[in-house]
Each structure stands twice: as C-alpha cells, then as structure tokens.
N, C-alpha and C positions, 0 to 999 in steps of 0.2 A: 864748386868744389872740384879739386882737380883729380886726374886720378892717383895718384901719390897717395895723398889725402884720402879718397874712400878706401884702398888698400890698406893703410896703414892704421885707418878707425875703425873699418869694417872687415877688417879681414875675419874676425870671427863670423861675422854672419854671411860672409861668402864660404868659409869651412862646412858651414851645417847647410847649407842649397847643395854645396859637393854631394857631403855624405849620403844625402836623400836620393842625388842625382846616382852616387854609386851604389846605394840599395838599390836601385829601380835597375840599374847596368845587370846588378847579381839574382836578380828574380829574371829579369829576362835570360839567365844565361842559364838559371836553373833549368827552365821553362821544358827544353827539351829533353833535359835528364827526365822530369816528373812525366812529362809523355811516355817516355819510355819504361819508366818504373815510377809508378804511382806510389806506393808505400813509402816514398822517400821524401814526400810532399812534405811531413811534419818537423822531416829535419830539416831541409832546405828552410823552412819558414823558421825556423828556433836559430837557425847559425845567422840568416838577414835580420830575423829582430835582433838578435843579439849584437848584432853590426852595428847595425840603424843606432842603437840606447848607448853602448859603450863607446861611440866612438866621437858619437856628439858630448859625453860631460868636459872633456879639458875646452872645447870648443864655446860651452855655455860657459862654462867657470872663466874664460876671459872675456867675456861676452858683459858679463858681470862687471868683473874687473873697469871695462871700458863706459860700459851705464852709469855705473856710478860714480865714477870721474876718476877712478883710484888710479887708474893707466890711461895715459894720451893715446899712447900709439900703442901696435906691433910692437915694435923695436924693442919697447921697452921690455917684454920678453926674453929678450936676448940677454939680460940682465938681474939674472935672478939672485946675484950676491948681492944686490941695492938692499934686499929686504923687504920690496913691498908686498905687504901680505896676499895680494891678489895673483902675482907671479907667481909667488912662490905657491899658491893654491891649483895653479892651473900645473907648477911642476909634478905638487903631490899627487892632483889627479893623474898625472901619467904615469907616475912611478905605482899608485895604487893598479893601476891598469895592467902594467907590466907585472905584478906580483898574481892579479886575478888570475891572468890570460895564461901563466908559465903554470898556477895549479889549475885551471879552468882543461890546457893541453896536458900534462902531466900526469895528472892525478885524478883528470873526472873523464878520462877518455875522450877527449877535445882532439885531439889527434887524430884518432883514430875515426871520429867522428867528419870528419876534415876528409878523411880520406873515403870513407864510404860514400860522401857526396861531393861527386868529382863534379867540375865543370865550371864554379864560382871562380875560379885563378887564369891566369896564362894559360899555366903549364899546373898538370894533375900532379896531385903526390901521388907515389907509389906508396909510400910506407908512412907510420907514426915516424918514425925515426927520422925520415925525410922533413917533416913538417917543424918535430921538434927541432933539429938543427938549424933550417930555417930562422924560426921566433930566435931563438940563441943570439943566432948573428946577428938581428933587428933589434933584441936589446941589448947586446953588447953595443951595438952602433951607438944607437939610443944614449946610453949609461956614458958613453966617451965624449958625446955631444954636450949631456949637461954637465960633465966634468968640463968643458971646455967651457963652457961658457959660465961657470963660478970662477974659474981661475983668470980670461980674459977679461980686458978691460973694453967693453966693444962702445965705441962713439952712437949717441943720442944727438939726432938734427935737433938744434934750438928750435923752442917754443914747445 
C-alpha cells in the first residue's frame, strides 16, 4: 500500500491518533498551570475531555463511512453535493459541533471558562470577547468552506 493510499483510506484513523496525541500536548501544558493552582485541576480535565469526545465524532463518523464501504477515499469528502449519506453525516457532525461549541462559548460560560484556564493555546485569551470572536472567524471560515465545496465540482482520482 502506498502512501497515497493509507492517507486517503486512513485518514480518519490518523485524525483520532492526532487528537489523542493533542489531548496529551493539552494536559501536559496544563500541567504547570495545576502546579501552580491546584483548584483549576477539574477544569483543565472537563475542557481535555471535552476535547478528547467532540473532537473525535466527525473523525469516527467517516471512519464509518470508509468501514463500510460507503466512501473510498478522503476526497470523497470534498464532495458533499454527491449525496452520499456518509459525508453528508460527517458534514452534519460538524455543523452540529459548531452549533454546540457557539452555545457551549455563549451561553454556558465556555468562554469564559477558556479563559480562567490559560495555558491550553499559543497565545492566552484575555477576555470571553477575545475567545468568542475567535470561534466566529473559525466558523465563518468553516461555513465558507462547505459552501464551497457544495457549489464546486472537485475531481475524484478513478477507482
């Protein structure tokens, strides 16, 4: 198998080694916040699990998709006006994501939460305000992406 070929069949299960691999990046970077302030242990572990679980389903949902034969490839992603119900499952997992995350940040104090446990990011938010604008731009990104790719026609390698 070449690598073409395990990228393109296995890309899902190279996504969910990532994400495990960037929980473990996010615990060790909390590590010295929780030294420092110990009461903050329970949220650092609620914002990495919460990582870890939401960020794996669109990843398992094409994971699926490629198991059961309903997608060859990747690519085929890239093409979610075809119809096939397995893209189109892995779109709605992300669009349901984007809807949790905007009232998860919002409206259950996700933000702010964010920001009282610095250290998970690059770069600390200062404010909710910061973080919400942030996600904003990530799903406007997001939202323009799958608009583009309903509207373009993107080439599928034969077989």
């Amino acid at each position: 198998m070449d690598f073409f070929t395990i990228m393109t069949r296995w890309f899902w299960a190279i996504c969910i080694v990532c994400c495990f691999a960037n929980a473990a990046v996010l615990r060790f970077r909390a590590q010295k916040r929780i030294h420092e302030n110990p009461e903050l242990e329970d949220g650092y572990r609620i914002i990495i699990k919460g990582f870890l679980i939401w960020m794996n389903i669109p990843w398992i949902v094409m994971g699926i998709g490629h198991l059961v034969g309903g997608v060859p490839t990747v690519l085929h992603f890239f093409r979610p006006s075809d119809g096939n119900p397995y893209v189109l499952g892995f779109w709605a997992s992300i669009v349901v994501m984007w809807v949790l995350g905007t009232y998860w940040l919002f409206y259950r104090q996700g933000a702010e939460m964010l920001v009282r446990h610095p250290g998970l990011f690059r770069s600390d938010f200062k404010s909710a305000i910061t973080v919400k604008f942030h996600w904003i731009l990530c799903v406007a990104g997001g939202v323009v992406a799958l608009i583009a790719m309903f509207i373009m026609d993107i080439p599928l390698p034969n077989g």
